[in-house]
C-alpha positions in Angstrom: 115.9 158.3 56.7 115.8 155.8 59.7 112.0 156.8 62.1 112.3 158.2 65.2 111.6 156.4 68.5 108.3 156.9 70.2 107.9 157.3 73.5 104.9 158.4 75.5 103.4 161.9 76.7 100.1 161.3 78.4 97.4 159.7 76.1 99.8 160.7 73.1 102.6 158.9 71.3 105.6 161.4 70.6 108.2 161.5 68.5 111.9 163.1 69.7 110.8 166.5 67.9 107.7 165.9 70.3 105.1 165.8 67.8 102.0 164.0 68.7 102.3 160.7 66.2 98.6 158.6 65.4 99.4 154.8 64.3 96.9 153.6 61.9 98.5 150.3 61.4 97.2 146.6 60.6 98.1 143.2 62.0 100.1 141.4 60.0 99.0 138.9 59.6 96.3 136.2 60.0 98.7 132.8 58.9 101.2 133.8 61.1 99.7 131.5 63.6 100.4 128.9 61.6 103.9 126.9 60.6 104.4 127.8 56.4 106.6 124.5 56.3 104.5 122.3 56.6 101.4 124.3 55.2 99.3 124.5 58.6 96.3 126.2 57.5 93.4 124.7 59.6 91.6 123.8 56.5 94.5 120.7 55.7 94.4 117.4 57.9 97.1 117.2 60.7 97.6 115.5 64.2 100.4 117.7 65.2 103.2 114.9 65.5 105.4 117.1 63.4 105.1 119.9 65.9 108.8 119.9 66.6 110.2 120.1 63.0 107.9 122.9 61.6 109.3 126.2 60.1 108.0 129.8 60.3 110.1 131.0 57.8 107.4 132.2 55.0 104.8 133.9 57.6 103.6 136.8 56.8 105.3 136.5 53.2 108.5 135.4 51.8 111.2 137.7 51.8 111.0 138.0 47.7 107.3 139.2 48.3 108.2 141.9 51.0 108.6 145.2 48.9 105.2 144.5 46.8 103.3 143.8 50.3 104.7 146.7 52.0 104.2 149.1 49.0 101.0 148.3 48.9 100.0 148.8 52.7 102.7 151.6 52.4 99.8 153.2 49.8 97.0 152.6 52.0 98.4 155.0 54.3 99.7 152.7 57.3 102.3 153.4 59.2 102.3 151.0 62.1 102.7 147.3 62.2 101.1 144.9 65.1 103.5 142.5 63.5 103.2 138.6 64.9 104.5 135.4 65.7 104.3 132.3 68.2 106.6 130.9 70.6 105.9 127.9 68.5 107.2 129.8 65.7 110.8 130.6 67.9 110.9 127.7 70.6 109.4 124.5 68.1 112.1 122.2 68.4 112.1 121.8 72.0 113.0 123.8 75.6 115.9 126.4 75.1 115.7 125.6 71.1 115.5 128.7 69.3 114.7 128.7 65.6 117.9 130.5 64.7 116.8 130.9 60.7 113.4 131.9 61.9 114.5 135.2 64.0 117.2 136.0 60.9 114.2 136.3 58.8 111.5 137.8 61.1 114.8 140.3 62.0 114.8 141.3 58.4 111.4 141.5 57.5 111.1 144.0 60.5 114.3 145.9 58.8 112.8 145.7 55.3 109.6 147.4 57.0 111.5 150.5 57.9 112.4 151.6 54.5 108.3 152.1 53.9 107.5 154.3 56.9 106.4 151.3 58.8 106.8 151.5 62.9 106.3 148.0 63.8 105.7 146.7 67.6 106.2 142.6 68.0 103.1 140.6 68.8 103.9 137.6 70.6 100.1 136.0 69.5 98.3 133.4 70.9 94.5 131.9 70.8 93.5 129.8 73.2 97.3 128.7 74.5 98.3 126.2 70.8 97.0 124.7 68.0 96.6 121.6 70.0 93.8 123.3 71.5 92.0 124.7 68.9 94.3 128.0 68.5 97.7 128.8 68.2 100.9 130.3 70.0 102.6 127.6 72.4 104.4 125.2 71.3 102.9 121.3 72.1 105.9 120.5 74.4 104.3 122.7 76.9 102.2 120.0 77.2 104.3 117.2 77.5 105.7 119.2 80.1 103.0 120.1 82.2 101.7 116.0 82.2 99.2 116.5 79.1 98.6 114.2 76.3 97.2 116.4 73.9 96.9 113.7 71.3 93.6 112.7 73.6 92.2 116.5 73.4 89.6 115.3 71.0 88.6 111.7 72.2 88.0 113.8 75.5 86.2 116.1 74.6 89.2 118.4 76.5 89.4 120.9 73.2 87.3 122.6 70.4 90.1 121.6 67.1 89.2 122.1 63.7 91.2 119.8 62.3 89.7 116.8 64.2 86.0 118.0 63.4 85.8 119.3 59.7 85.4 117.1 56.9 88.1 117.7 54.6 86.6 116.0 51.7 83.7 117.9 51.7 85.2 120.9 52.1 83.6 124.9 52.3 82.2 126.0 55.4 81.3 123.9 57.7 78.2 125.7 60.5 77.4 121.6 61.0 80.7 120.3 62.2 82.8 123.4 62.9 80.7 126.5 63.5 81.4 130.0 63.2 84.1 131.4 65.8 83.8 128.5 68.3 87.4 128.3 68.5 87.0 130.8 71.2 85.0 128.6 73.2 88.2 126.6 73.8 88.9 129.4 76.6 86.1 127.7 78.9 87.1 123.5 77.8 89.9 121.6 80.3 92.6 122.0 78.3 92.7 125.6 78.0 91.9 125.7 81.8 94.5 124.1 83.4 97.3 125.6 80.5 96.3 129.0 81.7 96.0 128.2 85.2 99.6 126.9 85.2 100.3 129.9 83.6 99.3 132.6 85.3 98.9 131.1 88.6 100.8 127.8 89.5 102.3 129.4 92.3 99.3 130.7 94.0 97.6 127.3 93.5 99.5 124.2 92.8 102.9 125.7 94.8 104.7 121.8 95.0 104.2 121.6 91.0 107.5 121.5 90.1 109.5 121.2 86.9 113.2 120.7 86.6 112.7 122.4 90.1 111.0 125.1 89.5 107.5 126.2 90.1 105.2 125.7 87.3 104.8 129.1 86.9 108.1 130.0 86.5 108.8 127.5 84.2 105.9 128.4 81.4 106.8 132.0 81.7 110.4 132.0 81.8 110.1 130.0 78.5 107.8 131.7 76.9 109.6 135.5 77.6 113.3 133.5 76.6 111.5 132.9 72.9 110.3 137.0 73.5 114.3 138.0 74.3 115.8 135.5 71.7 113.5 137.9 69.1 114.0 141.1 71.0 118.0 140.7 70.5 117.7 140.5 67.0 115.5 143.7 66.3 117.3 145.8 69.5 118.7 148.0 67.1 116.1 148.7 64.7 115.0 152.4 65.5 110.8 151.2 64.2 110.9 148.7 66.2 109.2 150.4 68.9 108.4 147.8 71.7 106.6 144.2 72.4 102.7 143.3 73.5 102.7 141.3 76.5 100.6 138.5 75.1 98.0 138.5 73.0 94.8 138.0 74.3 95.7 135.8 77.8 93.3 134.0 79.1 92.3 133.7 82.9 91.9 130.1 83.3 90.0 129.2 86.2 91.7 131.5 88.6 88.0 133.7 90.4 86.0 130.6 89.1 83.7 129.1 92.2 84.5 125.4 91.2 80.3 123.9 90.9 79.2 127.1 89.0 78.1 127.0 85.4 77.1 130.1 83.8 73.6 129.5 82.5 72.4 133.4 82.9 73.5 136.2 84.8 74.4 136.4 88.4 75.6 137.7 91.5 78.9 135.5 90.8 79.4 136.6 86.9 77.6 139.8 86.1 78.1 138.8 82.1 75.8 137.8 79.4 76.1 134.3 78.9 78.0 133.5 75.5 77.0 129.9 73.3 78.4 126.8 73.6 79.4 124.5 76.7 78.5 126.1 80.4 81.7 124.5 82.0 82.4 124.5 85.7 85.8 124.0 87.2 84.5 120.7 88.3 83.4 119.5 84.8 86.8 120.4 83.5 88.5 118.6 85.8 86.1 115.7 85.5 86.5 115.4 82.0 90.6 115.5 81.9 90.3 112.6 84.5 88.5 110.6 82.1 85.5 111.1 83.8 81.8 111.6 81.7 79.5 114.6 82.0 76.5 116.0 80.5 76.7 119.7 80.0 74.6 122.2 79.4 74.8 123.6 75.8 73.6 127.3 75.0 72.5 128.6 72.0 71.3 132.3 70.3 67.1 131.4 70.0 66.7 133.3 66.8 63.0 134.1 67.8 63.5 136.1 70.6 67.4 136.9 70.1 68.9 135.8 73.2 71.1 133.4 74.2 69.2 130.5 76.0 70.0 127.0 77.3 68.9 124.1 74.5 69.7 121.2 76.1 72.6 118.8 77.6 75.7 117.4 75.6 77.0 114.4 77.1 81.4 114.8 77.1 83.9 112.4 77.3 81.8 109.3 76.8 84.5 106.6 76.5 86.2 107.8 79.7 89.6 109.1 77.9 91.8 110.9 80.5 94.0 113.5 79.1 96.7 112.8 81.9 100.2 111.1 80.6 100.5 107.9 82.3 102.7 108.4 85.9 101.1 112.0 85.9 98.4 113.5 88.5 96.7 116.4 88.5 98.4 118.9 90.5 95.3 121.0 92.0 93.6 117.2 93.7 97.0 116.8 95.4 96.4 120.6 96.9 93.0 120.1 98.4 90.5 121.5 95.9 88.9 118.0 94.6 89.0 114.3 95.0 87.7 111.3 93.1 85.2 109.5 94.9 83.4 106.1 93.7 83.5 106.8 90.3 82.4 110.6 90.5 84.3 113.7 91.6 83.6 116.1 94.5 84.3 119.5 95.4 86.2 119.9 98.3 86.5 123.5 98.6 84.3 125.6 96.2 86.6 129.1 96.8 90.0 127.6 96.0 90.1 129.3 93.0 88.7 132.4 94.8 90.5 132.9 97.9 94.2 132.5 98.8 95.8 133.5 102.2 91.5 135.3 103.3 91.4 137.3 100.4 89.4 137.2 97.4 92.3 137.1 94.4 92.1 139.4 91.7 93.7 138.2 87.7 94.3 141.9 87.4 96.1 142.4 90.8 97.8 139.5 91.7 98.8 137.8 88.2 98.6 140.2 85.1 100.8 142.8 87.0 103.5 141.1 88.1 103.7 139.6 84.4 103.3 142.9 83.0 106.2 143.7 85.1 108.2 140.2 84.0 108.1 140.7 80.4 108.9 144.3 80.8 112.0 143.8 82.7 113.4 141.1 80.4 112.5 143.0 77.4 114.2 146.4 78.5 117.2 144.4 79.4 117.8 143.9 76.0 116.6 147.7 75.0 115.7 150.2 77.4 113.8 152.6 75.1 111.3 150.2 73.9 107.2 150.3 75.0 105.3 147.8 76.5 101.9 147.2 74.3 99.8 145.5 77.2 96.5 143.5 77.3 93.9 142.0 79.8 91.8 138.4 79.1 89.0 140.2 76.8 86.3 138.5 78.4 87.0 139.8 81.8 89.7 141.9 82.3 87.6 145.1 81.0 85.7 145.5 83.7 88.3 145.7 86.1 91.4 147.6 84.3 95.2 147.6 84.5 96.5 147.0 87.5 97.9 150.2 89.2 101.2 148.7 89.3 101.6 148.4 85.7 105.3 149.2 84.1 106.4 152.7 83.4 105.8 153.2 79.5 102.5 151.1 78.8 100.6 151.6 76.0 96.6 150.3 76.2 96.6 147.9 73.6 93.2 146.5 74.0 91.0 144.5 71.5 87.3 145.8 70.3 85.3 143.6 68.2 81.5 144.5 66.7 81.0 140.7 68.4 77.9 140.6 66.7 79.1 140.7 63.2 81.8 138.8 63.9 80.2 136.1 65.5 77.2 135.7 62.7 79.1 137.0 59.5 76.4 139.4 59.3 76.3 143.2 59.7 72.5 143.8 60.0 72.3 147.3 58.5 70.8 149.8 58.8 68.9 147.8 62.0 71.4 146.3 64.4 70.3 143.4 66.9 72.3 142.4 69.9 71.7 138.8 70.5 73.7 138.9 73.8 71.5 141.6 75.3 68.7 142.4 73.3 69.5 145.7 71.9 68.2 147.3 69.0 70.0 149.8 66.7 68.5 152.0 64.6 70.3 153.6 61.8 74.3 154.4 61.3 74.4 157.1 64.1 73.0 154.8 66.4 75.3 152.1 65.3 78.3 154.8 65.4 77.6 155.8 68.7 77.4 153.0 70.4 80.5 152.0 68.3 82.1 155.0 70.2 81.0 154.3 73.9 82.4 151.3 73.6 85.9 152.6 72.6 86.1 155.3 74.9 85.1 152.9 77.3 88.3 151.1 76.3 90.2 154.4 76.5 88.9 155.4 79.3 90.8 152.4 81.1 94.4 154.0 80.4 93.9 157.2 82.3 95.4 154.8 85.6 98.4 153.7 83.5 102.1 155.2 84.0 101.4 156.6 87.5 97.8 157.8 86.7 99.6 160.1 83.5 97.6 158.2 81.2 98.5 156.0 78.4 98.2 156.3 74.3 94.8 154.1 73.1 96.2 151.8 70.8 93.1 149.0 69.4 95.5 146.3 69.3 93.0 144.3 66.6 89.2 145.3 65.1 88.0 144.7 62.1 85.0 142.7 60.2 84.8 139.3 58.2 84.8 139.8 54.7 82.5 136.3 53.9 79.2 138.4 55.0 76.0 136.5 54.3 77.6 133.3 53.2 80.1 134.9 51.0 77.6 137.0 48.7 81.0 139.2 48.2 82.5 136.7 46.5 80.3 134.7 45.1 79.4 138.5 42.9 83.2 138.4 42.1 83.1 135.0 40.8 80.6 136.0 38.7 82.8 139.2 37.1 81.3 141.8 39.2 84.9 143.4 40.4 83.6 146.8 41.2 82.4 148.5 45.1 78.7 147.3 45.4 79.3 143.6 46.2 81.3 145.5 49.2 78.9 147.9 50.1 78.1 146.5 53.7 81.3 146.1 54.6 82.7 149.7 53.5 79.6 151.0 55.8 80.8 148.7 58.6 84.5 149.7 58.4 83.4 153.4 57.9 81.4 153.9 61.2 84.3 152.0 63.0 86.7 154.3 61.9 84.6 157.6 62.3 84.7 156.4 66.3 88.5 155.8 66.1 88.7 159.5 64.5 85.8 160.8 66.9 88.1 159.7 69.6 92.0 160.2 68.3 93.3 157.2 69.5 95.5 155.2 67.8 94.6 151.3 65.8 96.4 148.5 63.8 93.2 146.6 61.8 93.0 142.9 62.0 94.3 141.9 59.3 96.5 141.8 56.1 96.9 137.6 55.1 98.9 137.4 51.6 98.1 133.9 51.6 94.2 134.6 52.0 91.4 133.1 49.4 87.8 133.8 48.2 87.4 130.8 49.5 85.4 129.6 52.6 87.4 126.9 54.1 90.4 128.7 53.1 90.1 132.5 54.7 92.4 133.8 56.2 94.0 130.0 57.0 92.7 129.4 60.3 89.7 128.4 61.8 86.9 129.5 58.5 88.4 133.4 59.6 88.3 135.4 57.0 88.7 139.4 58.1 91.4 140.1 55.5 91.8 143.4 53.7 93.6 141.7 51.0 93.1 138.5 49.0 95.6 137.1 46.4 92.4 135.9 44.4 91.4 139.5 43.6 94.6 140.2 42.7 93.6 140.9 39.2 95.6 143.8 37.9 99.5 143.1 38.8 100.7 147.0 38.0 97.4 148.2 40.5 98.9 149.0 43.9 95.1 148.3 44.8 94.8 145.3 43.5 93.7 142.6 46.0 92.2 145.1 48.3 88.8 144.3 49.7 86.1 147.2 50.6 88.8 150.2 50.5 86.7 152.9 50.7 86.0 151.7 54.1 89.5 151.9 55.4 91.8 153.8 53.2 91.3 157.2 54.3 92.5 160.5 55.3 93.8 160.9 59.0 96.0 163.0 60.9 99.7 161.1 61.0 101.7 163.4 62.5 100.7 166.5 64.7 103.5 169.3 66.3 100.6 169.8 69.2 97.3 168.5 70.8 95.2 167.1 67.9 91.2 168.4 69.3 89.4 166.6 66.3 89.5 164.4 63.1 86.5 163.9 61.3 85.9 162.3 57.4 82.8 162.2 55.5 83.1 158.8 53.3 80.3 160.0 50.9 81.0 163.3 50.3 84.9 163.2 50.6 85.1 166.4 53.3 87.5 166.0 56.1 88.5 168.2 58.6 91.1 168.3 61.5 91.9 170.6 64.2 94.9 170.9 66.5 96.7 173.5 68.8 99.6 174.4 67.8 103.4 174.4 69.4 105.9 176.0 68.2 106.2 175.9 64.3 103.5 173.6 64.4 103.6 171.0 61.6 101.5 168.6 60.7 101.1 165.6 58.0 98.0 164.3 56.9 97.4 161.6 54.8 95.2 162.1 51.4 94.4 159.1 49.8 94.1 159.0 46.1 91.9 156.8 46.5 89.3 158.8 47.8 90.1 162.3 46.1 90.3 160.2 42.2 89.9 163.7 40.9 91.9 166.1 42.9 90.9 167.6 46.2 91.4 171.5 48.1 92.4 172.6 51.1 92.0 175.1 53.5 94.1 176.0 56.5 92.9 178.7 59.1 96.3 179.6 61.2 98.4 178.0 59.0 100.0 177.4 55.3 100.2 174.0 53.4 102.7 172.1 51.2 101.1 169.2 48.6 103.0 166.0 48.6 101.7 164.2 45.9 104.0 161.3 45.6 103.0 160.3 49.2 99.6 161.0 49.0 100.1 163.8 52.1 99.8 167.4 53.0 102.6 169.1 55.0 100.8 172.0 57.4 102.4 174.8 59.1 101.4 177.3 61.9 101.7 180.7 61.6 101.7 180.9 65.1 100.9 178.6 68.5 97.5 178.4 69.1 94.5 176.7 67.2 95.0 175.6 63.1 92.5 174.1 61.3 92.2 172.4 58.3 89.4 171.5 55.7 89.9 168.9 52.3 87.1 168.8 50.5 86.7 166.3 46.9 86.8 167.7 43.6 
């Protein structure tokens, strides 16, 4: 029986019966971002001069592996894919050269996802603009394009890439050379900065930048949303294929930068804590891809008094390396916001980043809308029914929300990370310490709390979309790293301990996330399911010492256990409310003692389906429904509720 399309009423997803539908779903999946022919895990050497000839085909699993994958996320009770790939992964070869085998077999492993109760909504993924730069997503003749050399990233200094700083015979993790989640420093480095710029904003700032005459702009985003409709007609009639995110986590480039400022600490220009790593202006960027030197400041979390604090200067670029093809110029000196003078460089107009036409620009306003509105035109051309999943740059768009001129039929889509555990691979419980800002947790209700003002602040940002209607809360990505404390996990498993206490920690950390999903109804697809992924910390997930799997092939031990694999499952695997003939009011699980309960008012018959894991009722479990009657559904691990009338049901599971 095919799924129904969802569409949207208000902060609810709805089905065509107009029951209220919650997507707990899960990104899949981690080695997406890289090419599976040749094997592109970060952990393997590679200059990226086969970047034209690389195959997708075999990312997130080969098609002979789809049926035991999907049972088995099938079994953990998700119904919702956040399901990726790359315009590297469609447009490789070269401008207007689709990867015709590619999008046959992404098609079919979207088909082959229907047949498990799996909705599935294409993420067009990205980190910091291509693995050239330390990520993934474009592919590297963007660069070529654009007047970059990005086989000088490194010798500049221009990018953060894995692959040029870890030491592959050594192997394991490596804090020295590579540290933990600097990757997403590349955001703030040159190459990164002028890529996004271009982007997002090539019209606004470097208008004579033309290519094959056309603005800059134009030509980035009219590529990159071709590779978007070259998918979309290939999944168009797929009834769980229910829309497209806009791009995964875009970044601003330097558009609202002031172009001498570093960010050191707080101030009246960025209102942020400052984050680790390399305090790069505008200027130095630019500096630095001219082939200029410059010592920058470096900042660091000082352990003693848990801030993060300036520890000195690194000196970039030292042998001059200019990242510039030879015959190119950089676009923005030709429009008046620098020159070169004797050797150094020199602001000429600190605001040009700032202020176009006498007014301050806004990313929100003036860029992410009118792409918002781009990629949802191009996409509905191709289907008219399908949602747009849309996200802001995650370090700033927050603060400032979705433009009000957002598409009809938006969906929130934001990101939420514990930044603290996923930035030290430690979840300090029961006391929680905020190196960023100080804070100081106390306990898991403190720790949940907080946990939930931060989500409903999330949530709170879709109340202006779709005409001020409001917007379903979908958490495009959360989720932990399962190599805590230097891989203690593991290390226990290695050592034959295959039962829950290695994963204690993290089936605390999971649980409190979850009880703030549940506390506020809204909707999540967990980052991530990898089938390639190892117990192995150079290895991870495949890309960039990541490792926030739910799944590993080494802990695979018991072939005929659907559970096999699964990491800290207690913590995730749960019951929830998947399908409500009303307003859901509240969902709410007790991990230790197995009692749930869930309350909705009623419409008309009323159903609802809820989803009882095994896995947490190992002995059997009862119910009670006040307002309503309830049919057991074993076989899909799910209880079917009815009303006896509109109004207020409730319903209690408690363990045997």
């Amino acid at each position: 029986m095919a799924l129904p399309r969802l569409t949207i009423d208000g902060e609810w997803f709805r089905d065509k019966d107009g029951c209220a539908r919650i997507l707990r779903g899960v990104n899949l999946g981690g080695d997406c971002k890289m090419p599976y022919t040749p094997n592109g895990h970060t952990n393997l050497p590679t200059d990226f001069s086969d970047h034209r000839t690389v195959s997708f085909i075999g990312r997130p699993f080969p098609l002979a592996e789809a049926e035991e994958h999907f049972e088995r996320l099938k079994a953990w009770g998700f119904n919702c894919l956040r399901l990726l790939t790359t315009w590297e992964a469609v447009e490789h070869a070269g401008p207007r050269q689709y990867d015709e085998a590619y999008l046959d077999y992404f098609a079919e492993i979207c088909r082959r996802a229907a047949h498990f109760g799996l909705y599935v909504f294409v993420d067009f993924h990205q980190d910091v603009w291509s693995r050239m730069t330390g990520g993934d997503g474009a592919p590297g003749w963007t660069f070529e394009a654009v007047g970059l050399d990005f086989t000088k990233f490194h010798a500049a200094g221009a990018a953060n890439v894995m692959q040029y700083k870890y030491d592959f015979a050594r192997g394991g993790r490596q804090e020295d050379r590579y540290p933990t989640m600097t990757w997403s420093q590349n955001y703030r480095y040159p190459a990164n900065g002028l890529m996004w710029t271009f982007f997002f904003a090539g019209r606004a700032f470097c208008p004579d930048f033309r290519i094959d005459g056309v603005n800059v702009q134009d030509y980035l985003q009219d590529h990159y949303i071709g590779a978007m409709e070259a998918v979309a007609r290939r999944v168009r009639d797929l009834p769980n294929v229910i829309g497209f995110d806009s791009l995964n986590e875009p970044g601003s480039g330097y558009v609202g930068k002031t172009l001498s400022y570093r960010h050191l600490a707080k101030s009246e220009l960025d209102r942020s804590n400052p984050r680790p790593g390399l305090a790069w202006s505008v200027l130095d960027g630019f500096a630095v891809a001219r082939g200029l030197t410059r010592d920058i400041p470096n900042l660091a979390i000082d352990r003693k008094v848990m801030r993060v604090v300036p520890v000195g200067d690194e000196r970039v670029n030292p042998d001059g390396v200019s990242i510039w093809l030879k015959g190119a110029e950089c676009p923005f000196e030709r429009a008046g916001a620098y020159r070169l003078k004797a050797g150094d460089i020199e602001a000429l107009d600190e605001d040009f980043f700032r202020r176009r036409d006498g007014r301050a620009v806004s990313m929100e306003k003036d860029f992410m809308g009118p792409f918002f509105r781009r990629v949802a035109e191009r996409v509905r051309a191709v289907n008219a029914d399908w949602l747009l999943f849309a996200e802001l740059d995650p370090g700033e768009g927050f603060a400032h929300g979705f433009p009000a001129d957002t598409p009809e039929r938006t969906v929130n889509a934001s990101h939420w990370y514990d930044i603290v555990t996923l930035g030290t691979k430690q979840f300090n419980f029961p006391t929680w310490v905020n190196p960023y800002s100080g804070r100081v947790l106390e306990g898991a209700e403190a720790i949940e709390e907080a946990y939930t003002k931060q989500l409903a602040f999330i949530k709170e940002n879709a109340k202006t979309l779709n005409a001020n209607t409001g917007a379903p809360t979908l958490i495009g990505e959360f989720g932990i790293p399962f190599d805590l404390d230097q891989a203690a996990a593991y290390k226990a498993w290695a050592a034959g301990d295959h039962g829950t206490k290695p994963w204690e920690k993290h089936v605390i950390a999971l649980d409190l996330m979850y009880n703030a999903l549940d506390k506020l109804l809204i909707s999540s697809t967990h980052w991530n399911y990898t089938a390639s992924n190892r117990n192995d910390q150079a290895v991870g997930d495949g890309w960039n010492q990541e490792d926030l799997s739910i799944y590993s092939i080494d802990q695979r031990s018991s072939p005929n256990d659907i559970n096999s694999g699964g990491r800290a499952l207690e913590g995730f695997v749960r019951p929830y409310a998947r399908m409500v003939g009303g307003r859901p009011l509240k969902m709410k699980f007790k991990r230790e003692t197995g009692a749930f309960r869930f309350v909705y008012e009623a419409a008309g018959e009323g159903d609802a389906e809820i989803f009882v894991p095994r896995l947490q009722y190992p002995n059997g479990f009862t119910v009670e429904v006040e307002g309503g009657s309830v049919i057991r559904d074993e076989r899909n691990q799910s209880i079917h509720v009815k009303a006896d009338l509109p109004g207020k049901v409730g319903v209690s599971i408690a363990r045997l």
